[in-house]
C-alpha positions as a Markdown table, in Angstrom:
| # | Residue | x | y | z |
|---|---|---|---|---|
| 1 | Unk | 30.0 | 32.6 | 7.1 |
| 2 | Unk | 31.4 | 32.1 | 4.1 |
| 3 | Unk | 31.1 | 28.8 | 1.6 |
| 4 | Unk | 33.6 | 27.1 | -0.5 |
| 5 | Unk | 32.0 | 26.6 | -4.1 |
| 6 | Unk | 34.5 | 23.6 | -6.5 |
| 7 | Unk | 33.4 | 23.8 | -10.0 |
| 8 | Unk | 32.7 | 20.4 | -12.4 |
| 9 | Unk | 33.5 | 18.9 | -15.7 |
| 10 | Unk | 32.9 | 21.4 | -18.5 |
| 11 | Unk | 34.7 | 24.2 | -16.8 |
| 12 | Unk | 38.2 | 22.7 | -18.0 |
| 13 | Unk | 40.6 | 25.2 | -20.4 |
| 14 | Unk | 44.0 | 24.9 | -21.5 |
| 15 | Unk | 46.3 | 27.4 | -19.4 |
| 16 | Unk | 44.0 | 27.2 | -16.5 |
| 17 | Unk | 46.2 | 27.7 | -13.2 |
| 18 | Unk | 48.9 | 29.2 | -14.8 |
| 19 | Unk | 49.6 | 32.1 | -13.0 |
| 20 | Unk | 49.1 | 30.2 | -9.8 |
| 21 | Unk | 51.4 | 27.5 | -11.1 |
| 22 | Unk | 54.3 | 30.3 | -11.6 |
| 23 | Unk | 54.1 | 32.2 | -8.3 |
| 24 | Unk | 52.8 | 29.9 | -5.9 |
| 25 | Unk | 55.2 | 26.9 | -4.0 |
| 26 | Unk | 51.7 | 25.1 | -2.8 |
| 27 | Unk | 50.1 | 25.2 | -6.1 |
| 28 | Unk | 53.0 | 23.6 | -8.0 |
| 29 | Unk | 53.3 | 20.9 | -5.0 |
| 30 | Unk | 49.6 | 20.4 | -6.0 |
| 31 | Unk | 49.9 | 19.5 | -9.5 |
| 32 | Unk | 52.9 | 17.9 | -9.0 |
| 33 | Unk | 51.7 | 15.3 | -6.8 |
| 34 | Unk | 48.6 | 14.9 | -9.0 |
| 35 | Unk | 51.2 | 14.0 | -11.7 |
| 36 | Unk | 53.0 | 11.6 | -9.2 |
| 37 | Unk | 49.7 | 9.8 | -8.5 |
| 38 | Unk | 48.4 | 9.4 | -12.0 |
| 39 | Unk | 52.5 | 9.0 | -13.6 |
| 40 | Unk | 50.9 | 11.6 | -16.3 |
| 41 | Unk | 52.7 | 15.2 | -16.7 |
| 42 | Unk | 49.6 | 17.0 | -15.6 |
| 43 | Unk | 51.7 | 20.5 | -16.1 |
| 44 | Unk | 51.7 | 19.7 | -19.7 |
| 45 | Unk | 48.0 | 18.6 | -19.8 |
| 46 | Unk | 47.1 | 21.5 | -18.0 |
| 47 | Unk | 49.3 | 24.7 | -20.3 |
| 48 | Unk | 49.9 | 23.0 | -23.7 |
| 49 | Unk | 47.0 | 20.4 | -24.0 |
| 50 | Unk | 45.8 | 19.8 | -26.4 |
| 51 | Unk | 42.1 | 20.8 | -25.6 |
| 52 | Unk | 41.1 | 17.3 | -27.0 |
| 53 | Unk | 43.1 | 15.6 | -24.3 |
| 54 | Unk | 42.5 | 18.1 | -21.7 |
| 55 | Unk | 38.7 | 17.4 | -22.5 |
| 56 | Unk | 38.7 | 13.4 | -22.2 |
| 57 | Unk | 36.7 | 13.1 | -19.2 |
| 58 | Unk | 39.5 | 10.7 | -17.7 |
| 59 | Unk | 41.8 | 13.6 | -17.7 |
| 60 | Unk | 39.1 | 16.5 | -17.6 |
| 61 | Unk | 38.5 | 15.2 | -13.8 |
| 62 | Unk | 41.7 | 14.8 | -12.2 |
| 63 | Unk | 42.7 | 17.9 | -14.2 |
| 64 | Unk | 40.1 | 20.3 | -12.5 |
| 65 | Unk | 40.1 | 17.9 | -8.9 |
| 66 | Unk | 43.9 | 19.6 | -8.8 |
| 67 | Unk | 43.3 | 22.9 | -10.2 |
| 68 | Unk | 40.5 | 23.9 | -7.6 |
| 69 | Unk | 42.0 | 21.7 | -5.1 |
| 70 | Unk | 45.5 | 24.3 | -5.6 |
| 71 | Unk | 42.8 | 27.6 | -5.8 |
| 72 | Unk | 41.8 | 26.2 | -2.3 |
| 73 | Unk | 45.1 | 25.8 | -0.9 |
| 74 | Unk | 46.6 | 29.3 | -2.3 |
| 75 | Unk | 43.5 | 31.2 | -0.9 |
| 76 | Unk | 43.5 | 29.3 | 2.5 |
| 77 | Unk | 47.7 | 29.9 | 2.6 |
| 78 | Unk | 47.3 | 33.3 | 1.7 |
| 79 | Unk | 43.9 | 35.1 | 3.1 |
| 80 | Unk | 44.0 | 32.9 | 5.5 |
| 81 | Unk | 40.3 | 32.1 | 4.8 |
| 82 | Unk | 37.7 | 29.9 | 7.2 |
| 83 | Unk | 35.0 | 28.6 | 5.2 |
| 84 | Unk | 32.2 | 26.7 | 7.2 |
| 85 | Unk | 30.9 | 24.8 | 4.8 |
| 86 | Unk | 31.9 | 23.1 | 1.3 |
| 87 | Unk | 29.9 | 22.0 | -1.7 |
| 88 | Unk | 30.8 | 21.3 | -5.3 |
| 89 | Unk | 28.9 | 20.2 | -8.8 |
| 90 | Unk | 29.2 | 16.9 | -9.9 |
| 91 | Unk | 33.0 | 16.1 | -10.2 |
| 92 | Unk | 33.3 | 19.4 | -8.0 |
| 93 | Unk | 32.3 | 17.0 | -4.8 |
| 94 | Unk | 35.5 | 15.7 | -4.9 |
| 95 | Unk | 37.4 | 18.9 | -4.5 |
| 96 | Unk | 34.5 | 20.0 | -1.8 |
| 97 | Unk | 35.4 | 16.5 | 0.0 |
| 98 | Unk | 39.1 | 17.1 | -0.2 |
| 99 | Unk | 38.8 | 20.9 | 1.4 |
| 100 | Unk | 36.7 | 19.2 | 4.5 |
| 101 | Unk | 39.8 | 16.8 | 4.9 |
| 102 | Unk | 37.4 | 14.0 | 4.4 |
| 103 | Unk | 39.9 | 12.1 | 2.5 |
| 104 | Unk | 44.0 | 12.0 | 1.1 |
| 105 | Unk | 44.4 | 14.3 | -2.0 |
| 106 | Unk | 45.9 | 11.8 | -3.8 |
| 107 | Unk | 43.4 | 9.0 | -3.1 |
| 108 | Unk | 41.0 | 11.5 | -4.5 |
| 109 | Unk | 42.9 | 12.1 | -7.4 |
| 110 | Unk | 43.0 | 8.7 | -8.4 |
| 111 | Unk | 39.4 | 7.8 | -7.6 |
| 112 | Unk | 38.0 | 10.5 | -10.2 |
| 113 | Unk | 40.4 | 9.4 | -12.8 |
| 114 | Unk | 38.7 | 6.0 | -12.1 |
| 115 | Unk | 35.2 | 7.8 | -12.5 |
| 116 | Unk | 36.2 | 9.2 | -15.6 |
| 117 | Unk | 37.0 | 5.9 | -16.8 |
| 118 | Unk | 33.6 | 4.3 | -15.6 |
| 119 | Unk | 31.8 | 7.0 | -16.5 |
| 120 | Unk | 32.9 | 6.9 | -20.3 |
| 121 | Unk | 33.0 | 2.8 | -20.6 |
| 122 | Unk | 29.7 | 2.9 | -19.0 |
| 123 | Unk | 27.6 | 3.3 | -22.2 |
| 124 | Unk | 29.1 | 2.5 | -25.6 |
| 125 | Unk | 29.8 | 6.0 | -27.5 |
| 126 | Unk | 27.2 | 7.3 | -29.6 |
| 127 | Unk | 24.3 | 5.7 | -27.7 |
| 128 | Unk | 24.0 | 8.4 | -24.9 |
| 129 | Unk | 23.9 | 12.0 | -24.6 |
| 130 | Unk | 22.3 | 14.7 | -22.5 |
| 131 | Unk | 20.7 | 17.8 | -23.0 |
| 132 | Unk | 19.9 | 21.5 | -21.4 |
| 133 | Unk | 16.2 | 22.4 | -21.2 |
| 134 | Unk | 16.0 | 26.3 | -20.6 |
| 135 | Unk | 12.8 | 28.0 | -18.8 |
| 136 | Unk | 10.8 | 25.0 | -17.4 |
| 137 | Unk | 9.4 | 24.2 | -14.3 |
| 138 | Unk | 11.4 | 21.1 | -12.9 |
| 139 | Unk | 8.1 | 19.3 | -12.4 |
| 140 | Unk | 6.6 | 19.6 | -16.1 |
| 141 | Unk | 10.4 | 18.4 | -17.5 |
| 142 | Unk | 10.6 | 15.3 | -14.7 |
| 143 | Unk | 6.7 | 14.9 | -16.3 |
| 144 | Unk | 8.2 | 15.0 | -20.1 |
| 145 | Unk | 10.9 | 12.7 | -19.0 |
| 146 | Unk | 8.9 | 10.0 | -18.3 |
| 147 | Unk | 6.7 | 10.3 | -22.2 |
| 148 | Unk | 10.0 | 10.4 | -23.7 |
| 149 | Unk | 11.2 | 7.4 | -21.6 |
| 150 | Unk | 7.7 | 5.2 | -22.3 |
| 151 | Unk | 7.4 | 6.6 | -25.7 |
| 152 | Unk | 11.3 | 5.6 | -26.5 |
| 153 | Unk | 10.6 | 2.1 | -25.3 |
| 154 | Unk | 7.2 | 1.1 | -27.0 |
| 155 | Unk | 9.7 | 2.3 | -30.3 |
| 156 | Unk | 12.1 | -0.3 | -29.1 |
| 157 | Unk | 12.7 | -3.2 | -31.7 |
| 158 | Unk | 12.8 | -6.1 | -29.5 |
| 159 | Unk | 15.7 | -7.9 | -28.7 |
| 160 | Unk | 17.6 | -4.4 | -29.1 |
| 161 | Unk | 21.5 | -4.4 | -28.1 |
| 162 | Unk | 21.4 | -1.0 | -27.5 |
| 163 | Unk | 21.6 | 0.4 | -23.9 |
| 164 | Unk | 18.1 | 0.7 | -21.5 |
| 165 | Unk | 16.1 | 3.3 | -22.8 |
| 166 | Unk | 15.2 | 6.2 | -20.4 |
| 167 | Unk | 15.7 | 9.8 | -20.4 |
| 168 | Unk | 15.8 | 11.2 | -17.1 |
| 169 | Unk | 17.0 | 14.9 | -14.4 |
| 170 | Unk | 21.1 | 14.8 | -14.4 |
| 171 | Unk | 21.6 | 18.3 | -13.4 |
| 172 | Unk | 18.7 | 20.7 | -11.0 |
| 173 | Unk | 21.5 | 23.8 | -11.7 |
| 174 | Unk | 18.9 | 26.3 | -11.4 |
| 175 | Unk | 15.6 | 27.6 | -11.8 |
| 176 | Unk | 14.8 | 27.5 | -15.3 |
| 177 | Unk | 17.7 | 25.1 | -16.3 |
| 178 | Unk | 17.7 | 21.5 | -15.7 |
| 179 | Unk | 20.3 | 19.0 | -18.0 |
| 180 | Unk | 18.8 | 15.9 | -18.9 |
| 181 | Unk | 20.4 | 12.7 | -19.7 |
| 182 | Unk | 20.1 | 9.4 | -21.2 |
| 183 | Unk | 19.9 | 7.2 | -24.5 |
| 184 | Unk | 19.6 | 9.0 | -27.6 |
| 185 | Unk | 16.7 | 7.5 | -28.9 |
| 186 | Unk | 14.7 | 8.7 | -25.6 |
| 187 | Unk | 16.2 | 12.0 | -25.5 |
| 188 | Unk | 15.8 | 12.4 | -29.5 |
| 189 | Unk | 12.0 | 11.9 | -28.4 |
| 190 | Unk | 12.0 | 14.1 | -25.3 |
| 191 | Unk | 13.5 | 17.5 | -27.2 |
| 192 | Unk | 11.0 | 16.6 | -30.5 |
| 193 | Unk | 8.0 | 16.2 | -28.0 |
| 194 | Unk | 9.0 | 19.8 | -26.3 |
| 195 | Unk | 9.2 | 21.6 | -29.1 |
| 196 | Unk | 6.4 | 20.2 | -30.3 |
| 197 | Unk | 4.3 | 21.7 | -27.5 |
| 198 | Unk | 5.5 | 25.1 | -28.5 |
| 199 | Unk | 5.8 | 26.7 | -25.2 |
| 200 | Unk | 7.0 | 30.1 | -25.4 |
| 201 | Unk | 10.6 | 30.6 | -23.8 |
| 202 | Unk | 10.9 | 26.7 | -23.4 |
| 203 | Unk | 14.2 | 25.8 | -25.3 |
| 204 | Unk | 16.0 | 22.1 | -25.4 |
| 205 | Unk | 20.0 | 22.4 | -26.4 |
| 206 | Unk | 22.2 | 19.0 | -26.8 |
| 207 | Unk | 25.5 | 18.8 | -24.7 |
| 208 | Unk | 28.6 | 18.1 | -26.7 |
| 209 | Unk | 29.2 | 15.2 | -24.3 |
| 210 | Unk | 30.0 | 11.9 | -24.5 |
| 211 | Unk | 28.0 | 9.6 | -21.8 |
| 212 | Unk | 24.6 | 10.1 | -20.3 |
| 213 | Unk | 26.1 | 11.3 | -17.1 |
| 214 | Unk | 24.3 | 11.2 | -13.7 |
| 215 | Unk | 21.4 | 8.5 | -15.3 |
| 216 | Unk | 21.0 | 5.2 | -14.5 |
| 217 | Unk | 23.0 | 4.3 | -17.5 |
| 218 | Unk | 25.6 | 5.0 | -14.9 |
| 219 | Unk | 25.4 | 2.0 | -13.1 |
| 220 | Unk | 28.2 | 0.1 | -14.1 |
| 221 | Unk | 30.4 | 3.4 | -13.1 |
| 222 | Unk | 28.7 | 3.2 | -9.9 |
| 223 | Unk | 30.2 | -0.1 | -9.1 |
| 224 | Unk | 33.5 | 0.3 | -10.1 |
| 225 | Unk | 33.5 | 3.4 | -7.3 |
| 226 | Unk | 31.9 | 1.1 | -5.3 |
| 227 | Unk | 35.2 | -1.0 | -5.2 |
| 228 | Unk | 37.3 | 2.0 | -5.0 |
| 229 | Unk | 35.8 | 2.8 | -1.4 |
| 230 | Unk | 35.3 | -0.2 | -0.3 |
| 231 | Unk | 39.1 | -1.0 | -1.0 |
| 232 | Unk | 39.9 | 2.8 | 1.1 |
| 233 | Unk | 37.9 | 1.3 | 3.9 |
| 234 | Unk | 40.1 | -1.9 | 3.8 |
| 235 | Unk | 42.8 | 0.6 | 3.8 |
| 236 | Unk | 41.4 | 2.2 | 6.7 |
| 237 | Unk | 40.2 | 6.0 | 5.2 |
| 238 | Unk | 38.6 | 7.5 | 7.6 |
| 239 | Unk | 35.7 | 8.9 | 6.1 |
| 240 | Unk | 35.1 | 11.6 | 8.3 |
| 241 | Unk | 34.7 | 15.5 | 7.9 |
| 242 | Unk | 36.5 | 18.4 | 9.5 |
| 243 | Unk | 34.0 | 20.7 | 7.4 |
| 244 | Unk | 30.7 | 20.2 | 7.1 |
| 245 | Unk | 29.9 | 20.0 | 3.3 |
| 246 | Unk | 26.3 | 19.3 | 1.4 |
| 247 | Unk | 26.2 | 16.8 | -1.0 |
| 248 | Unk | 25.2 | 16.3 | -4.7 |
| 249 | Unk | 22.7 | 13.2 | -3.7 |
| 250 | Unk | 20.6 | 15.0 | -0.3 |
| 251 | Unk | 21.1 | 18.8 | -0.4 |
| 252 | Unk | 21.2 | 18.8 | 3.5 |
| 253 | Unk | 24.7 | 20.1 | 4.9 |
| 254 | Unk | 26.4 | 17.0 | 7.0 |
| 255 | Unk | 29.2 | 16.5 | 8.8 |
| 256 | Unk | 28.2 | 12.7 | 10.1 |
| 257 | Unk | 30.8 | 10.3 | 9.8 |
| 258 | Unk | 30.5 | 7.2 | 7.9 |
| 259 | Unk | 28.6 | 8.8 | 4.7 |
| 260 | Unk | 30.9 | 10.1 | 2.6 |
| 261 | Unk | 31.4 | 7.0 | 0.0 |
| 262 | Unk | 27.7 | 5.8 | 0.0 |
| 263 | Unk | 26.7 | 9.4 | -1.0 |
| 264 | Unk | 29.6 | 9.3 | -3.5 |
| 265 | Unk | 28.7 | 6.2 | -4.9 |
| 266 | Unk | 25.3 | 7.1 | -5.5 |
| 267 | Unk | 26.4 | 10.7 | -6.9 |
| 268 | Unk | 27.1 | 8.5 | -9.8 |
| 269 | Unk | 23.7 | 7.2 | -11.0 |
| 270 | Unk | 21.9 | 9.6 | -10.0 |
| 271 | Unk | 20.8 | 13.6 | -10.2 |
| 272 | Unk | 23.2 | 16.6 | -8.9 |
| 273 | Unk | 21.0 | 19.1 | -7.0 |
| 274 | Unk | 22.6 | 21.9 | -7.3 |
| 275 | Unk | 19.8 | 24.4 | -6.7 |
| 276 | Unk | 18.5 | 22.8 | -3.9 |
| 277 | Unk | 22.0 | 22.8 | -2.2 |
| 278 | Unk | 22.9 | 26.5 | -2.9 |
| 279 | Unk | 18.8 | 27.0 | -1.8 |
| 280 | Unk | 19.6 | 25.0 | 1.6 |
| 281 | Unk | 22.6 | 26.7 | 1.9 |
| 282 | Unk | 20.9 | 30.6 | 1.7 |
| 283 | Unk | 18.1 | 29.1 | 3.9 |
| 284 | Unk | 20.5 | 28.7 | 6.5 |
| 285 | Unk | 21.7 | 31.9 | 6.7 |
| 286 | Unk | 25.1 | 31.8 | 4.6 |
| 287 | Unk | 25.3 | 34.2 | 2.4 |
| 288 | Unk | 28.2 | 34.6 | 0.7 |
| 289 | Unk | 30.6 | 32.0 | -1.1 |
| 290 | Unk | 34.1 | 31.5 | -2.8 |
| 291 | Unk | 34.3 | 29.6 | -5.9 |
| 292 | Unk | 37.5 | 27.8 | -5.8 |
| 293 | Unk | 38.7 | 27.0 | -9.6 |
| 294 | Unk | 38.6 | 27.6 | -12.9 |
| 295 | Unk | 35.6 | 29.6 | -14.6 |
| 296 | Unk | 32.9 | 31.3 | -12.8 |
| 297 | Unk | 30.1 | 28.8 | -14.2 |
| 298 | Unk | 28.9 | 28.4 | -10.1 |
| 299 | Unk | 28.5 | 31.7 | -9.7 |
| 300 | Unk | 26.4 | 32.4 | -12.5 |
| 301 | Unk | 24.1 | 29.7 | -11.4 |
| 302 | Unk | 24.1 | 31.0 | -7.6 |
| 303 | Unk | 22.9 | 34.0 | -8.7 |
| 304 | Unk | 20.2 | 32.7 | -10.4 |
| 305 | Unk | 19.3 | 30.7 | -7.6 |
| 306 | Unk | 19.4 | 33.6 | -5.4 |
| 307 | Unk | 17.2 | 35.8 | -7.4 |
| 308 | Unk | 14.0 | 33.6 | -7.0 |
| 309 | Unk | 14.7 | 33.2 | -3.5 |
| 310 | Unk | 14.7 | 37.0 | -3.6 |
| 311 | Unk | 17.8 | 37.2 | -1.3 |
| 312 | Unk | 21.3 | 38.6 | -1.9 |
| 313 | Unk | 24.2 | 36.2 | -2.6 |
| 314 | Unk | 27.7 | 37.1 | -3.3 |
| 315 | Unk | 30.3 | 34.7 | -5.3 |
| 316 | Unk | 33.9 | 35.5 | -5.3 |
| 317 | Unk | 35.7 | 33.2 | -7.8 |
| 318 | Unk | 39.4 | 32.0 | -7.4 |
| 319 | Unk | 41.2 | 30.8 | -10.4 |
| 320 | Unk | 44.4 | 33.5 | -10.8 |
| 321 | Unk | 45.8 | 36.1 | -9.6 |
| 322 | Unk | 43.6 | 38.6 | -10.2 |
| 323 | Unk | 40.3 | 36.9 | -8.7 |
| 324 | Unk | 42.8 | 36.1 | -5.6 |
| 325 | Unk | 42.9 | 39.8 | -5.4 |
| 326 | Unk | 39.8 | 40.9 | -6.0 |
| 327 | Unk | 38.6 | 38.1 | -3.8 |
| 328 | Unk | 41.0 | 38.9 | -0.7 |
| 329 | Unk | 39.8 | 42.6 | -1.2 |
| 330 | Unk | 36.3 | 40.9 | -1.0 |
| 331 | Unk | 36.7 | 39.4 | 2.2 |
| 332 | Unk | 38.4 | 41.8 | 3.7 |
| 333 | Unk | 35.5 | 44.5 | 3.2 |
């Protein structure tokens, strides 16, 4: 059994797909209609940039939705692939839902260049940001989350215009490395408070980001999705699966109709469990997965994951021609 891994925001360069782009017909039909969709040339995005467009989180997402979405297509064309099961990281469920034929392409394409938009309007700029805490339990930093948040809000000058105050788990990537997100003021308090315990091998390092993704800062994102899906309903999406894929919000493999765009919706407000997907995924028995995209940031993480579970897990990354190779060698074996 083998599991298709889509990669999130962050894992975005300038050139990415390239070689793809040049020698495959379905890859170029891929970014083409992605460029049809938006009316944006997303061939120039993608192999002149600049990086500080390519990196607006509007364009980051629809950017790497059609990159991984083309990976997918070239691999399944090619090595004529069956994966049984689909799971991406944040942005990266998209790209998973797309694979499982849950929903058009193009729909998709559009929704996440909506997200991005939510996402950044969400919370004015300069009042949120997030944070990676390295070699902590997941229960003492879900603990120190909620000091910093009540410590952050007793500081609080009433009648403050500034966004809520929390700090709260965005991403549960892996054992020992959990991002963190929310106002600044709270998470200011939450990296001074854990360095101020002085925990050996403990280490908090900001995010050059510009939102407090997956908090409840989110909410106003989460509603304009809401109106995305409930408009594809109108429109009669199906919102079904061919492939069963685990999402972000449960970390329990599905393939039940009907729950696609709740989960997504709530996806937006609220923590991507990553660990515990790739962990429910290894507890069933799968034990090997393609990462479908650009970077190998997934596979790093599945590793890690895989190493406290003391099991063996093999990640093949997709992003050019050489991965393909390697890859279709890897299968093949």
């Amino acid at each position: 059994m083998i599991a298709g891994f889509f990669p999130g925001q962050g894992s975005q360069s300038v050139g990415m797909g390239r070689e793809f782009y040049d020698e495959f017909t379905v890859f170029r039909q891929t970014i083409e209609e992605a460029s049809d969709t938006l009316g944006i040339n997303l061939k120039t995005l993608l192999f002149e940039g600049p990086d500080t467009e390519l990196t607006l989180t509007e364009n980051a997402q629809p950017a790497i939705l059609a990159v991984s979405t083309g990976c997918f297509r070239v691999a399944e064309s090619l090595m004529g692939i069956q994966t049984t099961v689909h799971l991406g990281h944040s942005l990266g469920e998209y790209s998973a839902l797309v694979a499982s034929e849950a929903f058009p392409y193009a729909d998709a394409i559009a929704w996440v260049r909506a997200r991005g938009l939510a996402m950044q309007k969400a919370v004015p700029v300069g009042q949120g940001t997030m944070a990676a805490v390295i070699g902590a339990e997941d229960a003492d930093i879900e603990t120190w989350c909620r000091e910093a948040t009540e410590a952050a809000r007793a500081l609080r000058a009433p009648g403050s215009h500034e966004v809520g105050c929390t700090v709260e788990c965005a991403n549960y990537n892996a054992p020992g490395q959990v991002v963190v997100s929310g106002s600044v003021d709270a998470v200011d308090l939450f990296e001074k408070s854990v360095a101020a315990k002085g925990i050996r091998g403990v280490m908090v390092k900001r995010l050059s980001v510009s939102a407090p993704f997956h908090s409840s800062l989110m909410a106003p994102a989460r509603n304009r999705m809401k109106e995305e899906f409930l408009s594809a309903k109108d429109r009669g999406l199906p919102d079904s699966l061919k492939t069963p894929y685990i999402p972000n919000r449960t970390a329990i493999r599905t393939s039940e109709p009907g729950v696609v765009f709740p989960l997504l919706e709530e996806q937006v407000d609220h923590s991507v469990l990553w660990s515990q997907s790739v962990s429910h995924l290894l507890d069933s028995g799968v034990s090997r997965a393609i990462e479908f995209g650009p970077g190998k940031v997934l596979q790093g993480l599945a590793k890690r994951i895989a190493k406290q579970k003391n099991t063996s897990f093999e990640t093949l990354p997709v992003f050019d021609l050489e991965t393909l190779k390697a890859a279709e060698k890897g299968i093949r074996s």
